[in-house]
C-alpha positions as CSV (number, residue, x, y, z in Angstrom):
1,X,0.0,0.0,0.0
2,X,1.2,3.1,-1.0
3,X,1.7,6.3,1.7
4,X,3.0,9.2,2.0
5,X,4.8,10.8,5.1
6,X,5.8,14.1,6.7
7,X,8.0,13.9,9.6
8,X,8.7,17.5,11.5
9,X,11.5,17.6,14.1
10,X,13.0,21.1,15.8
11,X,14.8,23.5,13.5
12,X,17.8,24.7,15.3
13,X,20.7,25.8,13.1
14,X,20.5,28.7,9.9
15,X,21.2,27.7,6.0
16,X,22.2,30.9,3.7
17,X,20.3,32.3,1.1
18,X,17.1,31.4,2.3
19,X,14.3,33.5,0.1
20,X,12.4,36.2,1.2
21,X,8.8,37.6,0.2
22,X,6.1,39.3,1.6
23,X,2.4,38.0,1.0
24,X,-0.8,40.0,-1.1
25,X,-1.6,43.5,0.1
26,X,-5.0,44.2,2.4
27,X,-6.8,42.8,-0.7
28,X,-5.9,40.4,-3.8
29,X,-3.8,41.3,-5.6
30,X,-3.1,41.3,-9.6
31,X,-1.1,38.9,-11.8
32,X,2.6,39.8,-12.0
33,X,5.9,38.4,-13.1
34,X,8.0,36.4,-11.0
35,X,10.8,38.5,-9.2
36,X,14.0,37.1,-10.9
37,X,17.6,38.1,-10.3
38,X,20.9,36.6,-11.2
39,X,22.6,35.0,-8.2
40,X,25.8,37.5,-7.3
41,X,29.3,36.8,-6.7
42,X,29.0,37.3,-3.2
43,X,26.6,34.8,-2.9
44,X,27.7,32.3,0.1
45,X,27.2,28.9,-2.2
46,X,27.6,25.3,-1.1
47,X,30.9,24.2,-0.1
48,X,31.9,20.9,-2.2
49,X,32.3,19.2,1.4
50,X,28.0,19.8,1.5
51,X,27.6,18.7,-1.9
52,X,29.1,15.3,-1.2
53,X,27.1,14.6,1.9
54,X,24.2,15.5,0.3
55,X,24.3,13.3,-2.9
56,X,25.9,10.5,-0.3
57,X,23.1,10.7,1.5
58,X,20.1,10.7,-1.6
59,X,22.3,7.9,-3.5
60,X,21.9,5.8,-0.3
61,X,18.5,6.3,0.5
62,X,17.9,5.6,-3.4
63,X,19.7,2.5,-3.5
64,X,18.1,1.1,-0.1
65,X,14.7,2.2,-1.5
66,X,15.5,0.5,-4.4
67,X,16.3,-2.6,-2.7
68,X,13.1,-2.3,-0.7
69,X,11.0,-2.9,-4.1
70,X,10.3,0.8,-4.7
71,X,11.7,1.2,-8.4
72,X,11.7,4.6,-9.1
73,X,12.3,6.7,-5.9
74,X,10.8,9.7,-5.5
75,X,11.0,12.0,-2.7
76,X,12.2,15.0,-0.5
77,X,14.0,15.5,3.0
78,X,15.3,18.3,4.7
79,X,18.0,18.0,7.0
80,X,19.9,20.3,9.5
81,X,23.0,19.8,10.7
82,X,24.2,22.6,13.8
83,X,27.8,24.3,14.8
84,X,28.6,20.7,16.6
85,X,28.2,18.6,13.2
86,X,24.9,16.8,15.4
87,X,22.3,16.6,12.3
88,X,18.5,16.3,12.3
89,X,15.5,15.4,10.1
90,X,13.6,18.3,9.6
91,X,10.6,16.4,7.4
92,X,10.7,13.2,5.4
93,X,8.0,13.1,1.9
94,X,8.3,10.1,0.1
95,X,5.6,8.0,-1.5
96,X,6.7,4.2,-0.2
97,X,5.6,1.5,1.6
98,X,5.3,2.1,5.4
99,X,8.1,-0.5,5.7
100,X,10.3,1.5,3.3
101,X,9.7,4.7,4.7
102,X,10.3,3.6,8.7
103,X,13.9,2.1,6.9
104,X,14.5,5.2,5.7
105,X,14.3,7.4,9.0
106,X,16.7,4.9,10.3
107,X,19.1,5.5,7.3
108,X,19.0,9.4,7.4
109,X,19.7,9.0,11.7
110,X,22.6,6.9,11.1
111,X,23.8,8.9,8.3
112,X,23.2,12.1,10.4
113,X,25.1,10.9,13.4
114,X,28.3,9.5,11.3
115,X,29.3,13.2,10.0
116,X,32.8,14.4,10.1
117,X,33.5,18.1,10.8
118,X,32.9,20.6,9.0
119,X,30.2,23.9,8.8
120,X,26.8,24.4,10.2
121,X,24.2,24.0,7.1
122,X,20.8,23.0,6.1
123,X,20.2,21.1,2.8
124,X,17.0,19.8,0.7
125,X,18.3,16.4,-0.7
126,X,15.5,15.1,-3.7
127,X,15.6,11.5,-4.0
128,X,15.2,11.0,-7.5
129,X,18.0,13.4,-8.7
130,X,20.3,16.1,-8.5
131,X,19.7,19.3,-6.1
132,X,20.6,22.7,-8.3
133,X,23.0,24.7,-6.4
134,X,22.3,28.7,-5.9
135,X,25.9,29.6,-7.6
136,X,26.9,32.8,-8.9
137,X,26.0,33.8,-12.3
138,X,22.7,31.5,-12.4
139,X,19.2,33.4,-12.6
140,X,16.6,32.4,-10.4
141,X,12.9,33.3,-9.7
142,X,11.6,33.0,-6.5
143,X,8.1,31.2,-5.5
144,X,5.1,33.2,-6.8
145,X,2.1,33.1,-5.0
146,X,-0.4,31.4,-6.9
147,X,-3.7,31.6,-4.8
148,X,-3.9,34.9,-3.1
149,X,-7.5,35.4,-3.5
150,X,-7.5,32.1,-1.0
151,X,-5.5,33.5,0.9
152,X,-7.2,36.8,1.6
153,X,-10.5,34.9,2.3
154,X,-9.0,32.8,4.9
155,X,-7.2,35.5,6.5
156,X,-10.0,37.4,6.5
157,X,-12.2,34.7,7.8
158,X,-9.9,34.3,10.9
159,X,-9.4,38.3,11.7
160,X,-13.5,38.3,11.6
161,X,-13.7,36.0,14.6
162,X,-10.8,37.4,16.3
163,X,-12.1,39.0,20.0
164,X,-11.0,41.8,19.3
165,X,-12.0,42.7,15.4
166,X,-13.2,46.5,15.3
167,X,-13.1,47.6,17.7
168,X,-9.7,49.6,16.5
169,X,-7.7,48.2,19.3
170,X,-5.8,45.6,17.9
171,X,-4.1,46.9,15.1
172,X,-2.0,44.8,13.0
173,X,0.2,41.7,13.1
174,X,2.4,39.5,11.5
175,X,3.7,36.2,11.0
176,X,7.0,34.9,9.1
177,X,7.0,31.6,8.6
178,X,9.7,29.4,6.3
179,X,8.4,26.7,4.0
180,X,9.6,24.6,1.5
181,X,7.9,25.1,-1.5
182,X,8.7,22.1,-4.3
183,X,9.0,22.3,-7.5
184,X,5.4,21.7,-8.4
185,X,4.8,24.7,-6.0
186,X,3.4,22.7,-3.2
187,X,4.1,23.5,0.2
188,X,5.8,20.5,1.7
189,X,7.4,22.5,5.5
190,X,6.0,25.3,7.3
191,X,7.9,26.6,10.6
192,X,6.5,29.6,12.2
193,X,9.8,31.3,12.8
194,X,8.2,34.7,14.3
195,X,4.4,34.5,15.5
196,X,2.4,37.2,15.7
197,X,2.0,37.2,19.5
198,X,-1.8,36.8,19.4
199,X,-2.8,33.3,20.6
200,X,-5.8,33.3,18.5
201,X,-3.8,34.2,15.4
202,X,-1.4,31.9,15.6
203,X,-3.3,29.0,15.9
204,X,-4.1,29.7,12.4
205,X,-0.7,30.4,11.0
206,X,0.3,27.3,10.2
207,X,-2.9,25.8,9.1
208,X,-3.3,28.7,6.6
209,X,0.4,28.3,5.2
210,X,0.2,24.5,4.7
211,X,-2.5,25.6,2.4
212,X,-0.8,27.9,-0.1
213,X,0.4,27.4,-3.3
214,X,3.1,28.8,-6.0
215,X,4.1,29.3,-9.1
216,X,7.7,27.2,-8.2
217,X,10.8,29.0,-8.2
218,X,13.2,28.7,-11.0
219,X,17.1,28.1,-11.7
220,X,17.9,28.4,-15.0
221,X,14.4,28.2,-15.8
222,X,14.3,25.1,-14.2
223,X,11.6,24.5,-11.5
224,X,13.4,23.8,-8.3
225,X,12.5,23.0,-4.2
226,X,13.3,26.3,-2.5
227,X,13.1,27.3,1.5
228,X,11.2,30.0,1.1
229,X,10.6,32.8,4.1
230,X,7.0,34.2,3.6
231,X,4.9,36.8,6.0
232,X,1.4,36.6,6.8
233,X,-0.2,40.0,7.7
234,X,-3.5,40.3,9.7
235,X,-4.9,43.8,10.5
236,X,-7.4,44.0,13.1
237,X,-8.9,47.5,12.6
């Protein structure tokens, strides 16, 4: 039987070049480009030391997966590995048998705990092929959002039962959340890394984030997964 998992752990070490965005104004808004740029020189890329434990790590998990009756792998992991070289899963999406997938999570743990020095990174590994690097010279897009008139309903849903909705108290608040939008633009993460400080708003945060979609960033006009930082604005008056 085929099933798909997301496994979340804590988030507790930084990755550069994580993308930035803001969401629709106070109402929807029209159909734009995508904001592209070329990546510069003083972009802080990969170092080759990342790139092998990365493809190290997705040819294992391919070959095991492989060996597990799945024949065409086809997933995507985040991992984190801090300062002190200790690494953790941050989610797990693979369609596999739950047999296959529980094999897996012991893989990536071993894997994780058998790393030799080195720097503090995060790194999207996709199963069935090769992660694009961010190096300088290559022009990229950044996620899109796709379904902004959703989004201003449910964000307006949730500021109409909010306690204290007009009564020109409350003002306004945000939320910046990371995700990992794929390549389909799907969101497959969501960490609330600043929360609004209203409990009844953030209660909603991530539920209304797991629900957004993209037009998927771009390398090279590729589509390509992304980490992608993305603020949620609620105004109360």
């Amino acid at each position: 039987m085929i099933s798909r998992r997301l496994l979340l752990l804590s988030l507790t070490a930084i990755l550069p070049a994580v993308l930035q965005a803001q969401t629709p104004a106070a109402s929807p808004r029209a159909e734009r480009p995508q904001q592209c740029r070329t990546v510069p020189d003083t972009a802080r890329a990969p170092t080759p030391q990342q790139i092998a434990e990365a493809n190290r790590l997705r040819d294992d998990l391919r070959f095991m997966f492989r060996q597990m009756g799945v024949e065409r792998p086809n997933g995507l992991l985040l991992v984190d590995v801090d300062s002190a070289r200790q690494g953790k899963l941050l989610f797990l999406n693979i369609e596999a048998p739950q047999g296959a997938i529980d094999a897996g999570l012991a893989l990536v743990k071993e894997y994780l705990q058998a790393l030799p020095g080195g720097r503090a990174y995060q790194a999207l590994v996709r199963i069935d092929g090769e992660y694009p690097a961010l190096t300088p010279g290559r022009r990229h897009c950044l996620p899109d959002l796709a379904n902004g008139d959703s989004l201003y309903a449910w964000r307006n849903r949730v500021i109409m039962r909010h306690p204290e909705f007009g009564r020109g108290t409350a003002g306004s608040r945000q939320a910046l959340v990371l995700l990992v939008v794929n390549r389909l633009g799907e969101v497959h993460y969501v960490q609330v890394l600043r929360p609004t400080g209203d409990a009844y708003l953030d209660e909603n945060v991530e539920h209304i984030a797991r629900r957004l979609r993209f037009r998927p960033a771009t390398l090279d006009g590729e589509p390509f997964d992304v980490r992608y930082r993305f603020t949620i604005n609620f105004d109360l008056q």
